[in-house]
C-alpha positions in Angstrom: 188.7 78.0 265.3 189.8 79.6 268.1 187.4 80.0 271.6 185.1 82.6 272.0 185.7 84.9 274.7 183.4 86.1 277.3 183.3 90.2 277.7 185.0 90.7 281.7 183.0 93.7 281.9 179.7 91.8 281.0 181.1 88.5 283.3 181.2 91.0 286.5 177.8 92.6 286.2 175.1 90.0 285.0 174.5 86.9 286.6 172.2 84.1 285.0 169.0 82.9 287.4 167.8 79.4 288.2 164.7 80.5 285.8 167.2 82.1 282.8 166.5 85.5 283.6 169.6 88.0 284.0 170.0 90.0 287.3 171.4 93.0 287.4 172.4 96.3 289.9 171.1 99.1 289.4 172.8 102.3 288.7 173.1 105.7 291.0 174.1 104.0 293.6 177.6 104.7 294.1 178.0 108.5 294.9 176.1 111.8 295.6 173.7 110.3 298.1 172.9 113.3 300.0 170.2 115.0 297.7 168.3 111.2 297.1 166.1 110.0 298.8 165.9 107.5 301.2 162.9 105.7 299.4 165.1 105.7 296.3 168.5 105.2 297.5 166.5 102.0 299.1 165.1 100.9 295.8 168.7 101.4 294.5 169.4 98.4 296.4 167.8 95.7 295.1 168.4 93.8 291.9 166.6 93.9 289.0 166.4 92.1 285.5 167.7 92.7 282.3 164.7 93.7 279.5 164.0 91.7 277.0 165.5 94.1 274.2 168.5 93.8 275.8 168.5 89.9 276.7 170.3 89.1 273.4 173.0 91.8 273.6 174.0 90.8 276.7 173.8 86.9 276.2 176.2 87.9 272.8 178.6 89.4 275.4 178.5 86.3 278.3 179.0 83.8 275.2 175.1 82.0 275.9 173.9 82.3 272.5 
């Protein structure tokens, strides 16, 4: 059988924590900064995790299932 690929969108987004969480960017943060604010443009920043109903779609797509 031949090996199962990981998705290279999926391989450049998500990275896997110590604890076996998945961190994430979040999104809006590229372009039309102007009429954001500064509090959310700062919240932007930071990373986040990936919810729980999407835990499984995303470990399907970084072969960790």
């Amino acid at each position: 059988m031949p090996k199962m690929k990981t998705n290279c969108s999926a391989k450049k987004r998500f990275t896997l924590t110590a604890s076996g969480k998945i961190k994430r960017k979040h999104a809006f943060k590229s372009h039309i900064l102007t009429k954001k604010s500064t509090k959310r443009k700062r919240n932007l920043t930071y990373f986040g995790t990936v919810s729980k109903s999407d835990q499984k779609n995303v470990k399907l797509m970084l072969n960790m299932l």
